[in-house]
C-alpha positions as CSV (number, residue, x, y, z in Angstrom):
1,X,0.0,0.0,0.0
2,X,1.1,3.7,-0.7
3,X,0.5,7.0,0.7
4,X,1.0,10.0,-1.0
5,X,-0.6,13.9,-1.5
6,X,-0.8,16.2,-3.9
7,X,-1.8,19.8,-3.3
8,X,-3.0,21.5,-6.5
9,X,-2.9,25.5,-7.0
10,X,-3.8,26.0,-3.3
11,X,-4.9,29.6,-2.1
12,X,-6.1,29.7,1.4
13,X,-6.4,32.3,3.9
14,X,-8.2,33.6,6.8
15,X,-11.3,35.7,6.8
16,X,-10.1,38.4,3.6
17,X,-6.9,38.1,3.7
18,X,-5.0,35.2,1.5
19,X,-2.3,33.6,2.6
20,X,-1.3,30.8,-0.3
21,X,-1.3,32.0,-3.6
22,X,-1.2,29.6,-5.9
23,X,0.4,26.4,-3.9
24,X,1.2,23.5,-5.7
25,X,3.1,20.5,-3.5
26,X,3.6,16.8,-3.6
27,X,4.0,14.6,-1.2
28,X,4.9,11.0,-2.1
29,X,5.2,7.9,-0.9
30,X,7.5,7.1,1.5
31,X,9.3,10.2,1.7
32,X,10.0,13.0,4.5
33,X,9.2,16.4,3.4
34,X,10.4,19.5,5.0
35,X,8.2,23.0,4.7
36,X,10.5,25.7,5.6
37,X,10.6,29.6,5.7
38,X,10.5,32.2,8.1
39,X,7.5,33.3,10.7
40,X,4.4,34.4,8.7
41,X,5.2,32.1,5.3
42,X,2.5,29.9,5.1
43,X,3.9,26.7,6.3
44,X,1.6,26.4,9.6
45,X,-1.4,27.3,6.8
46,X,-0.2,24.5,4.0
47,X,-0.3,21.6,7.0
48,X,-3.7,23.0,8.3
49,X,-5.1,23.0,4.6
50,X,-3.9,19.3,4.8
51,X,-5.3,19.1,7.8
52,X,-9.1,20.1,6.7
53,X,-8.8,22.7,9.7
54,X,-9.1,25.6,6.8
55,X,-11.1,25.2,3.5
56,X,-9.0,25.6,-0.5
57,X,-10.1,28.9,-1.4
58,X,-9.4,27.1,-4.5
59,X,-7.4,24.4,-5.8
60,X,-7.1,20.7,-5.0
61,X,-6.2,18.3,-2.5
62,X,-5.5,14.5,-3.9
63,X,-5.0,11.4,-1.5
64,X,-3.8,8.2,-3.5
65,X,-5.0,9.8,-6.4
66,X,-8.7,10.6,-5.6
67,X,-9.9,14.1,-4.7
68,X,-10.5,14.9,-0.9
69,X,-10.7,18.7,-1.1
70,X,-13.8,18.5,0.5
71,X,-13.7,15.9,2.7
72,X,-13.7,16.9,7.0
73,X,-11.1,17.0,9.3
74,X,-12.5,14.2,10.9
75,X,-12.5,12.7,8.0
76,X,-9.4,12.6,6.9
77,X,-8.1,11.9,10.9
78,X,-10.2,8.6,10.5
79,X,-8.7,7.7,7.3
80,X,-5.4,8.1,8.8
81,X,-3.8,11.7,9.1
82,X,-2.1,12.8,12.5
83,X,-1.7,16.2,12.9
84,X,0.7,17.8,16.1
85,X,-0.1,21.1,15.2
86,X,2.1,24.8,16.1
87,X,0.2,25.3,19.7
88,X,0.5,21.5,20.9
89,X,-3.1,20.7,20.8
90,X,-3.7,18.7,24.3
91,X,-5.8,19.1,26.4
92,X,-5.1,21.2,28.8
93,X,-7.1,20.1,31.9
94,X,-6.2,16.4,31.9
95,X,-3.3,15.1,33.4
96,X,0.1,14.1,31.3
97,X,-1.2,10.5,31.5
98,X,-4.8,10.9,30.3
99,X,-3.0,12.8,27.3
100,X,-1.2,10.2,26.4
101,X,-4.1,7.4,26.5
102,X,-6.0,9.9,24.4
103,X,-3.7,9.8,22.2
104,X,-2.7,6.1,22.2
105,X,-6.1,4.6,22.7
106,X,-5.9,1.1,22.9
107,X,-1.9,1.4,22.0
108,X,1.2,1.3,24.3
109,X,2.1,5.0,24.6
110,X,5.4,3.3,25.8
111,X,7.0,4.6,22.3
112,X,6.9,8.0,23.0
113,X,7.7,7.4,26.7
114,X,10.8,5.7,25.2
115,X,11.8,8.8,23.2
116,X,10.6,11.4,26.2
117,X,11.1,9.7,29.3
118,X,11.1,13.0,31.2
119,X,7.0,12.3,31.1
120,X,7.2,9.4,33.2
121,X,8.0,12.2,36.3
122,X,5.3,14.5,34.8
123,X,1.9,11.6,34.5
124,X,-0.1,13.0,36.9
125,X,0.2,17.0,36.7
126,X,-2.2,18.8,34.5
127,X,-1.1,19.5,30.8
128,X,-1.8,23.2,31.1
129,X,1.5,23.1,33.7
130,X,4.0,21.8,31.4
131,X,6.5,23.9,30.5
132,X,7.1,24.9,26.9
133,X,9.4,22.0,26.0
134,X,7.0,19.4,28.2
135,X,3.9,20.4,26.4
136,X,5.6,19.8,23.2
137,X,7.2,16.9,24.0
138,X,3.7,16.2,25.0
139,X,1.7,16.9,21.8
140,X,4.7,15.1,19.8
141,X,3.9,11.7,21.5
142,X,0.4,11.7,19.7
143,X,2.6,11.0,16.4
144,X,4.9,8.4,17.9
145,X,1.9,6.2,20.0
146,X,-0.6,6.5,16.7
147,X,1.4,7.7,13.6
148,X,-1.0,7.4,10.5
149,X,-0.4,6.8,6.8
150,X,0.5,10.9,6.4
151,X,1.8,12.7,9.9
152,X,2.0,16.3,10.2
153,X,4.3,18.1,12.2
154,X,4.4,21.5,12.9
155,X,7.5,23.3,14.6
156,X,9.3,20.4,15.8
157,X,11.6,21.6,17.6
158,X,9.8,24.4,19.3
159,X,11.1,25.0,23.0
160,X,13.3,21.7,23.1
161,X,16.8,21.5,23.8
162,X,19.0,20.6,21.1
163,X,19.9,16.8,22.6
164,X,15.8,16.6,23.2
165,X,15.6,18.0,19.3
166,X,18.0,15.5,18.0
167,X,16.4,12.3,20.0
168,X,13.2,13.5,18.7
169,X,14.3,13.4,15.1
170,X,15.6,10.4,15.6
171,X,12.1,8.9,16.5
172,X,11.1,10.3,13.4
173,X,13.3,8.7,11.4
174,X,12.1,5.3,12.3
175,X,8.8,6.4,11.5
176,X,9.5,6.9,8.0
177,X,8.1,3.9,6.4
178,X,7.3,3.0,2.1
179,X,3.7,3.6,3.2
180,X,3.8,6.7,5.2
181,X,4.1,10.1,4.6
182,X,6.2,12.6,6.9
183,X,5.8,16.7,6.1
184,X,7.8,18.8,8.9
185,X,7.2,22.4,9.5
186,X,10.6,23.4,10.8
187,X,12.1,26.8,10.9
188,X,15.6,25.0,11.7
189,X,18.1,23.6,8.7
190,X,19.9,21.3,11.2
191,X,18.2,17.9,11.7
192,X,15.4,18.4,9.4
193,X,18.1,18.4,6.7
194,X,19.7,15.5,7.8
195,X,16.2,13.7,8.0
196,X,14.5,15.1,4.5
197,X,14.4,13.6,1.4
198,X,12.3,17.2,-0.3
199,X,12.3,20.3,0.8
200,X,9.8,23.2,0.0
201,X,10.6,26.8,0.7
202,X,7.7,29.3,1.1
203,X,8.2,32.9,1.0
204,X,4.9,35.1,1.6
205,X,3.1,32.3,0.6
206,X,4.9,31.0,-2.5
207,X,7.2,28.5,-3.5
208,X,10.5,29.8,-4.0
209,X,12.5,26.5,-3.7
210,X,11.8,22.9,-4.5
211,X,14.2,20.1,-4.4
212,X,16.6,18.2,-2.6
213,X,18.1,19.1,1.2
214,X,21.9,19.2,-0.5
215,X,20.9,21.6,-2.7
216,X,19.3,24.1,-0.2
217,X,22.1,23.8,2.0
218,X,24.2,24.5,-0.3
219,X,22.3,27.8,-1.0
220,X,22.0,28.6,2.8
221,X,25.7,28.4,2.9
222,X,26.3,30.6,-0.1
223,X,27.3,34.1,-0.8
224,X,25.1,36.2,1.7
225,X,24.3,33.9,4.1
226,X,25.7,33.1,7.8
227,X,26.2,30.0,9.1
228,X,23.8,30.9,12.4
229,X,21.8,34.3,10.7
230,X,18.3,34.5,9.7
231,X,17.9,33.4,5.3
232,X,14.8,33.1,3.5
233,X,14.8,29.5,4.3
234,X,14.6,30.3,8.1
235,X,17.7,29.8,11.2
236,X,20.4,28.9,9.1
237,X,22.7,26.6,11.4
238,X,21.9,23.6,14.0
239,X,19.5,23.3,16.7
């Protein structure tokens, strides 16, 4: 079985204003894609259009071929999406270990506890406590317990440490599997890098580069770029 997605001349947006113009993305099979760009460039907006959490202004959406532009969030969850998205998405009110059997269902959640085993401390204190870099290791245990066919990640490596960031993209690369689909909303070139196999670039809502991590990084470390400054493509360095 294969996975893949296609987004066709996307533009999205919120309330008047439009925030993709003109989108157009795959996603195959088996393959780890990175969305990349700095604050504000329509990466958090392509995953929730993938998502089903915002409508195609116009455009397409295609899952294994067949046309789900329309088709409901809950839809698509059930058919096998996972989406951590930029502000964690727990619930705030339950404890650590309610989370996680929320998440897991009638799963172990013994492989995220594996990658994260600062949460075994943390099981019964309230969600809305965590710190920063506990909440998301948190929300990113709902893609290691139950990862579906395509798993959507936003911000990564949002308020974790870098050894935290690079045992977390390790997990990651595990997941990647022929019939799965990874897509990573990461602001970092580091790890992503290491982990990709395509990279997108968005700009103010448009492509501006598509293709393989090598040949971004070697952009990011060409004339007019520093190794730790702020590119078009994001934090140019190592988290």
């Amino acid at each position: 079985m294969t996975t893949s997605l296609s987004l066709v001349d996307a533009h999205a947006g919120y309330g008047s204003v439009e925030v993709l113009h003109g989108v157009t993305m795959d996603f195959p099979s088996g393959s780890v894609v990175a969305l990349m760009g700095r604050n504000g460039a329509g990466k958090s907006t392509v995953l929730r259009c993938l998502a089903g959490l915002i409508p195609l202004w116009s455009g397409a959406l295609r899952w294994d071929g067949r046309e789900v532009t329309h088709r409901s969030a809950y839809q698509r969850s059930t058919a096998g999406l996972t989406l951590v998205p930029d502000e964690h998405g727990l619930f705030p009110g339950l404890t650590v270990g309610e989370n996680l059997d929320l998440f897991a269902r009638d799963q172990s959640p013994e492989p995220a506890l594996g990658v994260f085993p600062e949460l075994e401390d943390l099981m019964d204190r309230r969600a809305g406590t965590l710190s920063g870099g506990e909440q998301q290791m948190l929300a990113l245990s709902r893609a290691l317990v139950r990862p579906g066919h395509v798993v959507l990640l936003d911000e990564v490596s949002r308020g974790l440490s870098p050894a935290v960031t690079a045992r977390c993209y390790g997990a990651l690369r595990r997941l990647a599997a022929p019939d799965r689909v990874l897509v990573i909303v990461e602001q970092y070139l580091g790890e992503v890098l290491r982990l990709a196999d395509v990279v997108y670039v968005l700009t103010r809502g448009e492509i501006t580069f598509a293709g393989e991590p090598a040949e971004l990084r070697a952009e990011a470390e060409g004339p007019g770029h520093h190794a730790t400054g702020q590119g078009e493509y994001g934090t140019v360095g190592t988290t």
